[in-house]
N, C-alpha and C positions, 0 to 999 in steps of 0.2 A: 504494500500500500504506500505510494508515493506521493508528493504534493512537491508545487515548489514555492519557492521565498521569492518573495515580491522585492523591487527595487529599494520598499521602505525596511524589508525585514521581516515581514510579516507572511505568516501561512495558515493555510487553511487547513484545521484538524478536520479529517477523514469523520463523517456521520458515526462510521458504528464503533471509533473510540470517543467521541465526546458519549455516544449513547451509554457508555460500558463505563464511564468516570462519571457519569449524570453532571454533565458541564452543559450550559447554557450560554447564550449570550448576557452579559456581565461575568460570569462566575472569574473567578479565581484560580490561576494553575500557576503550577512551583514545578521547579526544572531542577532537577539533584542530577549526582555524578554515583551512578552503581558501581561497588567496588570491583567491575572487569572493566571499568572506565566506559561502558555504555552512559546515555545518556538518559535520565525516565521521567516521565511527564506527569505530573499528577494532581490533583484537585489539592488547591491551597489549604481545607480545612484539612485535608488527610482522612477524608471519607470517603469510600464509595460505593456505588450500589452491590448488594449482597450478591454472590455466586449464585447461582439457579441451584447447585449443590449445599450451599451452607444455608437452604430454606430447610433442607432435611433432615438435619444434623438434630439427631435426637428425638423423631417420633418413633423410631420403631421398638422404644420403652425399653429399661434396662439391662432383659436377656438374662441367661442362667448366671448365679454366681459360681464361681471357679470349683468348691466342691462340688458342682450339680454336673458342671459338664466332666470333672473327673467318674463323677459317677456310670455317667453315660457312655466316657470310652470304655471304662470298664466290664460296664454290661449290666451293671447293677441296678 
């Protein structure tokens, strides 16, 4: 996904990363240096919209505890 920098500096962020960082026109984005020297872009408060994965993190209720399932390779 490419874009390029206008004579003033300025670029245009790609729809389905502002979608994926929930930026808007005004919001706020911070530009860090990752420690492999990449560059990363990211929403100034340091929030952004949940994974589609971390909605589910935790409905499928606690599960056996550790003697239950020794129980069960057991056969017991």
């Amino acid at each position: 996904m490419g874009t390029r920098v206008t004579s003033k500096g300025q670029v245009t962020i790609p729809k389905p990363v502002r979608d994926y960082l929930g930026i808007g026109p005004g919001s706020q984005i911070a530009f860090r240096r990752a420690a492999d020297g990449s560059i990363v872009i990211e929403k100034a408060d340091g929030t952004r919209q949940p994974s589609r994965f971390a909605k589910l993190v935790g409905i499928a209720g606690p599960g056996p505890s550790t003697d239950e399932i020794m129980a069960m390779t057991r056969g017991e």
